[in-house]
C-alpha positions in Angstrom: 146.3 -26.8 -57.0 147.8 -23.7 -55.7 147.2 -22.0 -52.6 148.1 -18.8 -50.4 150.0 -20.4 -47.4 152.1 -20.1 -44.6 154.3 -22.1 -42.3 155.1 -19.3 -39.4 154.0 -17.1 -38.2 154.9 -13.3 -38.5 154.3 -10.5 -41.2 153.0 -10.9 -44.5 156.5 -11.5 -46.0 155.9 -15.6 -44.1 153.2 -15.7 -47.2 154.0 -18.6 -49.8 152.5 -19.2 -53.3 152.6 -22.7 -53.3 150.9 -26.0 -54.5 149.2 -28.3 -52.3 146.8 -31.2 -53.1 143.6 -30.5 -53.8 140.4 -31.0 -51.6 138.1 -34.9 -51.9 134.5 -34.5 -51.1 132.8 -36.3 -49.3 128.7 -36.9 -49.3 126.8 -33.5 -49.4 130.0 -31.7 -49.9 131.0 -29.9 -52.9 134.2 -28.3 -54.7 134.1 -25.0 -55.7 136.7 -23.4 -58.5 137.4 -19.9 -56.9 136.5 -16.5 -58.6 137.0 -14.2 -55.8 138.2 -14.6 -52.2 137.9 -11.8 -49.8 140.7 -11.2 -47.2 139.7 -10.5 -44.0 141.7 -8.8 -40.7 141.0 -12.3 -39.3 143.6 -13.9 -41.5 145.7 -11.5 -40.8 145.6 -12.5 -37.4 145.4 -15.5 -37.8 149.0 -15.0 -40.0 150.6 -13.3 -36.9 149.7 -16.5 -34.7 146.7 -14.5 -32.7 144.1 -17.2 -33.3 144.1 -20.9 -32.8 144.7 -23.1 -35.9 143.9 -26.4 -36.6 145.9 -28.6 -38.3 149.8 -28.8 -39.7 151.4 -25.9 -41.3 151.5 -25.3 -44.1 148.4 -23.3 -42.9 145.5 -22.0 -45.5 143.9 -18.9 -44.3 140.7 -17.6 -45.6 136.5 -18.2 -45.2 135.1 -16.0 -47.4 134.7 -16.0 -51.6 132.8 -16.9 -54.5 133.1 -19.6 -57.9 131.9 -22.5 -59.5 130.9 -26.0 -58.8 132.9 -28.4 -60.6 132.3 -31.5 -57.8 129.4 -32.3 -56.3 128.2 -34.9 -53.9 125.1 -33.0 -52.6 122.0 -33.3 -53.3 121.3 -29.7 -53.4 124.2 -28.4 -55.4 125.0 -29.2 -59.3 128.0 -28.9 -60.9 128.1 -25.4 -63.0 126.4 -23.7 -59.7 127.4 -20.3 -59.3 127.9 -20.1 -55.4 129.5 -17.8 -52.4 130.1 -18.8 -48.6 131.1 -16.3 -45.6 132.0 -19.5 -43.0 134.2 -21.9 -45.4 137.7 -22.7 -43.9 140.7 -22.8 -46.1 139.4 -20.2 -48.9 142.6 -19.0 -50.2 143.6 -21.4 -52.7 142.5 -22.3 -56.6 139.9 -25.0 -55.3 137.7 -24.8 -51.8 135.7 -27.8 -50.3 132.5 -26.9 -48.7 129.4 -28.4 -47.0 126.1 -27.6 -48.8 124.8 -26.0 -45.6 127.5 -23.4 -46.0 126.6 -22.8 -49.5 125.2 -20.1 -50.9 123.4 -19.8 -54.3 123.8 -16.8 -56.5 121.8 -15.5 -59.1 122.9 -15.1 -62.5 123.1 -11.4 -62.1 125.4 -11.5 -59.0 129.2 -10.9 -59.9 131.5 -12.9 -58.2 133.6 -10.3 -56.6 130.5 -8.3 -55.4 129.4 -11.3 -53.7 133.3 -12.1 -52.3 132.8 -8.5 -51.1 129.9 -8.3 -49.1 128.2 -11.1 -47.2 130.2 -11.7 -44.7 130.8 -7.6 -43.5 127.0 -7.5 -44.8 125.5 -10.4 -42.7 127.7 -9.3 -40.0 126.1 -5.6 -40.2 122.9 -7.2 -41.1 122.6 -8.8 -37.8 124.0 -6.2 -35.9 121.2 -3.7 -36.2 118.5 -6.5 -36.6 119.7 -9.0 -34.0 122.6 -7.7 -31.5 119.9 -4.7 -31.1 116.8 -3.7 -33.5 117.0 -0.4 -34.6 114.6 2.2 -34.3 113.5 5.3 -35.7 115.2 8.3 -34.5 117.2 6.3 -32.2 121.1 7.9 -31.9 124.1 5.3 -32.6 127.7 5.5 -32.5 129.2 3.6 -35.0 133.1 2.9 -34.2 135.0 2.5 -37.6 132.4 3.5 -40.0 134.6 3.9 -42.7 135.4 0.0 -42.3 133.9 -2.2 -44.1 131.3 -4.0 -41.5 131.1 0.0 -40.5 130.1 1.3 -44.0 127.4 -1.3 -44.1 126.1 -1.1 -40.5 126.1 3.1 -41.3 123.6 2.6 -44.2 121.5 -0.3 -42.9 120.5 2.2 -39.2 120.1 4.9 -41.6 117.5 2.6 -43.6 115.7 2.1 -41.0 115.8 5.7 -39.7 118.3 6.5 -37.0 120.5 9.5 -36.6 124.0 7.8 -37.3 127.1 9.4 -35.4 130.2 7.6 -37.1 133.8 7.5 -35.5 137.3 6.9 -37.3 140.7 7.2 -36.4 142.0 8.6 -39.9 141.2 12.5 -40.6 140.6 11.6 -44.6 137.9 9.4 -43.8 135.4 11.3 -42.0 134.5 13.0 -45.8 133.7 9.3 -47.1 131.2 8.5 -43.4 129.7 11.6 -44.6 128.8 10.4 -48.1 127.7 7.1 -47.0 125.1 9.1 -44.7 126.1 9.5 -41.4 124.8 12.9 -39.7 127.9 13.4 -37.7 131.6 12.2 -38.7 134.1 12.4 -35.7 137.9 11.9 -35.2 138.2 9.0 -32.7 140.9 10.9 -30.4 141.2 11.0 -26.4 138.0 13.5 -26.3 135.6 11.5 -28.9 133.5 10.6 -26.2 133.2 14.4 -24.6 132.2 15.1 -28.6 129.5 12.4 -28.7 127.9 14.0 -25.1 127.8 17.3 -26.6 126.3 16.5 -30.3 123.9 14.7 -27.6 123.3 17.6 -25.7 124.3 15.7 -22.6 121.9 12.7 -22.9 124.1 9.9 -24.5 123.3 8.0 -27.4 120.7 4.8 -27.8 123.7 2.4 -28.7 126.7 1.7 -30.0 128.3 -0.7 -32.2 132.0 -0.9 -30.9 134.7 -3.1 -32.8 137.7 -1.3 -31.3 137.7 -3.0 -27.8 139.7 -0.8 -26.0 137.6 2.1 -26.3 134.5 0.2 -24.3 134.4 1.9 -21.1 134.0 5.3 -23.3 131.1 3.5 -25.3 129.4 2.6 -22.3 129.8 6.3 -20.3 128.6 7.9 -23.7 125.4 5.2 -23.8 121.9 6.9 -22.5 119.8 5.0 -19.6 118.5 1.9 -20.7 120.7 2.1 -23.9 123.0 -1.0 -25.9 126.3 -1.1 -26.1 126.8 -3.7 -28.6 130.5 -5.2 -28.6 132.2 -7.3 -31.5 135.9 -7.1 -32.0 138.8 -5.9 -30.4 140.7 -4.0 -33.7 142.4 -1.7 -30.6 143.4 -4.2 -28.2 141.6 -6.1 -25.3 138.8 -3.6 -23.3 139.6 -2.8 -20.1 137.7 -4.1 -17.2 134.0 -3.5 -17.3 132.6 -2.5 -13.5 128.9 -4.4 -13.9 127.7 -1.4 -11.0 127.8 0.9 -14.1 125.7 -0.8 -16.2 123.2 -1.5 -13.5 123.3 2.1 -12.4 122.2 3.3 -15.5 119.9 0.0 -16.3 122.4 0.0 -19.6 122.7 -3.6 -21.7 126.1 -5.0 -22.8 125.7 -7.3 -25.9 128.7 -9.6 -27.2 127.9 -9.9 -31.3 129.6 -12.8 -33.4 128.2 -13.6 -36.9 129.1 -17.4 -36.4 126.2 -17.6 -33.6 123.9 -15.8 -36.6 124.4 -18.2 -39.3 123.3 -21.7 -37.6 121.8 -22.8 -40.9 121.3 -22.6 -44.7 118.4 -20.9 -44.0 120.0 -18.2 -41.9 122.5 -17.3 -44.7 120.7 -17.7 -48.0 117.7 -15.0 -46.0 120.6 -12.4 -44.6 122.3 -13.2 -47.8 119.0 -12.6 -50.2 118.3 -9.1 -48.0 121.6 -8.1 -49.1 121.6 -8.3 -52.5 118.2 -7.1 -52.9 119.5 -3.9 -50.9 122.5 -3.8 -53.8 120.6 -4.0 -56.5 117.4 -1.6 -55.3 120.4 0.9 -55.0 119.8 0.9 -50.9 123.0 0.1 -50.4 126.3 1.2 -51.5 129.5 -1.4 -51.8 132.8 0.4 -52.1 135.0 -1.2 -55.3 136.7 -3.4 -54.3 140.9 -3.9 -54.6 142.0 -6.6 -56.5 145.6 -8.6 -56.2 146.0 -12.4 -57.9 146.1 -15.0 -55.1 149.5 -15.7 -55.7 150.4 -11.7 -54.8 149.1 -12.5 -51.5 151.7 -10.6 -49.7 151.1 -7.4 -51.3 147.3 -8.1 -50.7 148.0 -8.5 -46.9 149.8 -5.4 -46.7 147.9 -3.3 -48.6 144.9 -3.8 -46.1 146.9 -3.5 -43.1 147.9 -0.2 -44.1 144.2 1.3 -43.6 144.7 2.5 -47.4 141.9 0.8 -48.5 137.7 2.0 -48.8 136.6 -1.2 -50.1 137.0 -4.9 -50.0 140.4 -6.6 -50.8 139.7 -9.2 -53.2 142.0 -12.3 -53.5 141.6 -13.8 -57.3 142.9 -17.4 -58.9 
């Protein structure tokens, strides 16, 4: 089969289209033809050597997509099953093997790129304003990177459930597209966002916020009311800066880590986030940007395309 590798690290240009053997199941493992395989910001960095890999090059990135069953040693899976996963190692190549526990069933009427595009920025949302902290009506959030695609997500779900949404962006043309999607204030993250935030608040701070940038926590946690969540999960801006735990006991504030992988602890915990998703889609609740589509083997272009920030929707990887 062919795959999407790469052998060192660096930019995207380390990339190679190349053929490697093919997966062997084992008992209650299946193998699944890819249809569509979403790239993530996580194999870019994995690409650029920022995570640990396992293994000897050459190196398969990828854990998210959708396709067929054509193997099966489970009992729970046939062959001809139409399937996704969110937490599947290896995903970028023709053929993926999976544990059944990882395995998601789809419905007939589920494309395979919608669900390539959503579950795992939509189970990461999902438990975000669920789990990480439960959302309440009229509450006030900051949502950094709302045009993102966790943030687009996480901007419609609080506004389901009633909140007043406040979303942040570095890029000047997207704070149009947060105000489609909902959000009642679109800001410009720039060195005074947080002096923004305090006075659409009137002073009081906000309930929480969902920070994926990292560096800008300490501003997160000054704009957070008493007894407010700051909820932090990813670091797209660097490392945060030390956190002094006298502030957040001053102002009896909470500081919650958020990681999907701690979410998704069974087959159960997917297939329900996963079914609450879908259903959202298809009751027109929630909005998925189209996604951008390059052939596996045009990986590099793929990889550079989303690093640019060009891109509203999904970037979808396809055999």
């Amino acid at each position: 089969m062919n795959a999407l590798t790469f052998s060192s690290f660096g930019d995207a240009e380390v990339l190679e289209y190349i053929e490697v053997p093919k997966p062997k199941i084992a008992k209650g493992e299946v193998l699944i033809q890819m249809k569509a395989i979403g790239l993530n910001f996580a194999d870019i960095y994995r690409r650029k050597g920022h995570y640990h890999l396992k293994g000897e090059p050459p190196y398969i990135a990828g854990y998210e997509g959708a396709g067929q069953v054509v193997e099966s040693k489970s009992s729970q899976l046939n062959v001809g099953d139409k399937v996704a996963f969110a937490d599947v190692p290896f995903a970028n190549a023709e053929f993926v093997m999976a544990h059944e526990d990882h395995v998601i069933i789809l419905e007939d009427h589920v494309p395979y790129q919608l669900a390539a595009s959503l579950l795992l920025q939509g189970m990461t949302a999902h438990y975000l304003c669920h789990d990480s902290h439960l959302i309440q009506p009229k509450e006030v959030v900051v949502i950094h990177a709302a045009a993102g695609g966790v943030g687009q997500l996480l901007l419609q779900m609080c506004k389901m459930r009633g909140a007043t949404v406040i979303g942040l962006s570095r890029s000047a043309m997207k704070l149009e597209k947060i105000k489609e999607l909902g959000a009642d204030h679109a800001l410009l993250l720039t060195d005074k966002w947080a002096q923004d935030v305090l006075h659409i608040t009137e002073g009081e701070g906000v309930d929480v916020v969902y920070d994926s940038i990292g560096a800008t926590l300490n501003d997160s946690i000054a704009v957070t009311k008493e007894k407010g969540t700051i909820v932090f999960y990813g670091m797209s801006g660097g490392d945060p800066a030390q956190v002094d735990p006298r502030v957040l006991m001053d102002g009896s504030k909470k500081l919650v880590g958020g990681d999907l992988w701690s979410y998704l602890k069974t087959s159960q915990d997917r297939a329900f986030r996963a079914h609450r998703l879908f259903q959202w889609i298809f009751d027109a609740k929630l909005v998925v940007a189209p996604p951008e589509v390059f052939e596996l083997e045009e990986g590099e272009q793929a990889h550079e395309f989303l690093e640019s920030g060009k891109s509203e929707g999904k970037v979808l990887l396809v055999p």
